[in-house]
C-alpha positions as CSV (number, residue, x, y, z in Angstrom):
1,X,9.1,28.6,71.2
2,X,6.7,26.0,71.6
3,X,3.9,28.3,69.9
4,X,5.6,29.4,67.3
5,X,6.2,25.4,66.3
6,X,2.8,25.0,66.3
7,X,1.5,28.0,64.6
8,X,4.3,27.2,61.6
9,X,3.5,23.6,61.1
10,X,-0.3,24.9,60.7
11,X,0.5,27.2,58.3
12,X,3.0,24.6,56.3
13,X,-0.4,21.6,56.7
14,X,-2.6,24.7,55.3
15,X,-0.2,25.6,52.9
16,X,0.1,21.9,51.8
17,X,-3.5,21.5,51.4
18,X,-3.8,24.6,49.4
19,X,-1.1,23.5,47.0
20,X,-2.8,19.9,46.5
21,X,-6.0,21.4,45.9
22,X,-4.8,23.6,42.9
23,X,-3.0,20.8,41.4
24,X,-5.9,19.1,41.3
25,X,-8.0,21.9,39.7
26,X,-5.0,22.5,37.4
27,X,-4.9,18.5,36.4
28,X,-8.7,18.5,35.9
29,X,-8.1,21.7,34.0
30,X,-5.7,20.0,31.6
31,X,-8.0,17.0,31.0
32,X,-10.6,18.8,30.2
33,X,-9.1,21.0,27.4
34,X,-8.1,17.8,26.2
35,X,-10.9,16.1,26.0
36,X,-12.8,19.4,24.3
37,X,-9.9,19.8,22.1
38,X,-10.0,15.8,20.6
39,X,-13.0,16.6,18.2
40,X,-11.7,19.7,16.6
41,X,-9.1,17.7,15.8
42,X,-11.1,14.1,14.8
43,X,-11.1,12.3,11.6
44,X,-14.3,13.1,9.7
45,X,-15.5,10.6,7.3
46,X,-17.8,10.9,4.1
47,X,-20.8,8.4,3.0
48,X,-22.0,8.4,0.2
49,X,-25.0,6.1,-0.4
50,X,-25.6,4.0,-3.5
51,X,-28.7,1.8,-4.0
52,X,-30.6,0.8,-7.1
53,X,-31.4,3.6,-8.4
54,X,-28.1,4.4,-8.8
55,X,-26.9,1.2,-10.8
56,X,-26.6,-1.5,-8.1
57,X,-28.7,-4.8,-9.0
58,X,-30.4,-5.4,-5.7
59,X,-30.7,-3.5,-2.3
60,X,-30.3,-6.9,-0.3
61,X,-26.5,-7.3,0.3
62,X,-24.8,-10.2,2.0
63,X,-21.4,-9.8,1.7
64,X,-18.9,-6.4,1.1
65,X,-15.3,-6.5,0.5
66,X,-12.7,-4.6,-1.1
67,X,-9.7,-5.5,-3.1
68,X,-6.1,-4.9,-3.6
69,X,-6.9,-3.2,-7.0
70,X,-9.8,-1.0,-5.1
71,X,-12.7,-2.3,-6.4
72,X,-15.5,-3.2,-4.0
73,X,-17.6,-6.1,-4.3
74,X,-20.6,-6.8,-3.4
75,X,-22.7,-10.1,-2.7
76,X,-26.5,-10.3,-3.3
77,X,-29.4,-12.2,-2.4
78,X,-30.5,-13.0,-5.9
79,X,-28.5,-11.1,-8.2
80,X,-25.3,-12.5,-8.0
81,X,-22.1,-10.1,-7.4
82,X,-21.8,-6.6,-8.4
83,X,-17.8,-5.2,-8.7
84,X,-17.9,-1.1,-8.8
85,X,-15.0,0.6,-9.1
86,X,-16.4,4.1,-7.7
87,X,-18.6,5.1,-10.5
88,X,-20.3,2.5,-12.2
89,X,-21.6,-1.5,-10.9
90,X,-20.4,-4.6,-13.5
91,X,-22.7,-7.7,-12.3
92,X,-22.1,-11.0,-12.5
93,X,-24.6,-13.6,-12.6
94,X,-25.4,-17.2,-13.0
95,X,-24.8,-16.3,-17.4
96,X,-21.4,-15.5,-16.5
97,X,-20.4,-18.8,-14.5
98,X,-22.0,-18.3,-11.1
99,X,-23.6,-21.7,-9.6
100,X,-26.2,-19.7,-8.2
101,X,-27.1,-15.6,-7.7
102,X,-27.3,-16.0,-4.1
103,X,-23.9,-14.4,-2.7
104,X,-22.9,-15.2,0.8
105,X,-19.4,-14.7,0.9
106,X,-16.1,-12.9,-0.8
107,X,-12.6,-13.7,-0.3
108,X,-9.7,-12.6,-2.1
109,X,-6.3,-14.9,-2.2
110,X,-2.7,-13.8,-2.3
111,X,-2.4,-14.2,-6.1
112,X,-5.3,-11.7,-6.2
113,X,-8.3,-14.1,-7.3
114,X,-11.8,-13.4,-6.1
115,X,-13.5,-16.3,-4.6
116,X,-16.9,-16.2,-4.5
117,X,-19.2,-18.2,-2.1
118,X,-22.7,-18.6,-3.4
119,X,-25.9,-20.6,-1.8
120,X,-25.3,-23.5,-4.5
121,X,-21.8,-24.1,-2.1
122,X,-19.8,-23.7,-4.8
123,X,-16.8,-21.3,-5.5
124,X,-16.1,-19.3,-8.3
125,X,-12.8,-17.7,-8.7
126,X,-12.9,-14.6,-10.6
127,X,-9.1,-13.8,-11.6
């Protein structure tokens, strides 16, 4: 009787063992189809590049920001801000108001006004 105790509770600590062992493998199975799976199923963005040559006024931007309407404006280092709606760049300059052409900043308030920082510290709210 004694022996057969024995020779059981070996094969129920074998069994045990066993049995931890493929969970394991199964668990690491299961994170790893997971983690192979994540970038079939990933968001995949598109860039588009735009530059001077393609309508903007200068290559050297400061600031970037887009507005509740969709248009994205951008603040240059010497050629004051450039609003494009997705196909073509309107600029403002100093002839339109600007203190200076040196943009450093963009901030749009609740009532939808652009503010504009320039390098002349003064703000110029395009509505």
């Amino acid at each position: 009787m004694q022996n057969y105790l024995n020779i059981n509770s070996l094969s129920l600590r074998a069994l045990s063992v066993s049995v931890v062992k493929l969970h394991k493998r199964f668990l690491l199975s299961v994170i790893l189809i997971i983690i192979s799976g994540t970038n079939a199923f990933s968001q995949q963005y598109f860039f588009r590049r735009y530059s001077v040559e393609e309508g903007l006024p200068q290559a050297s931007v400061y600031c970037l920001m887009q507005d509740t309407r969709g248009y994205i404006w951008m603040g240059t280092d010497g050629a004051g801000v450039a609003r494009f709606d997705g196909r073509t760049s309107e600029v403002f300059t100093k002839a339109n108001g600007l203190s200076d052409n040196v943009v450093r900043s963009l901030f749009e308030d609740s009532d939808g006004n652009i503010w504009i920082g320039t390098a002349g510290r003064n703000a110029f709210g395009a509505g």
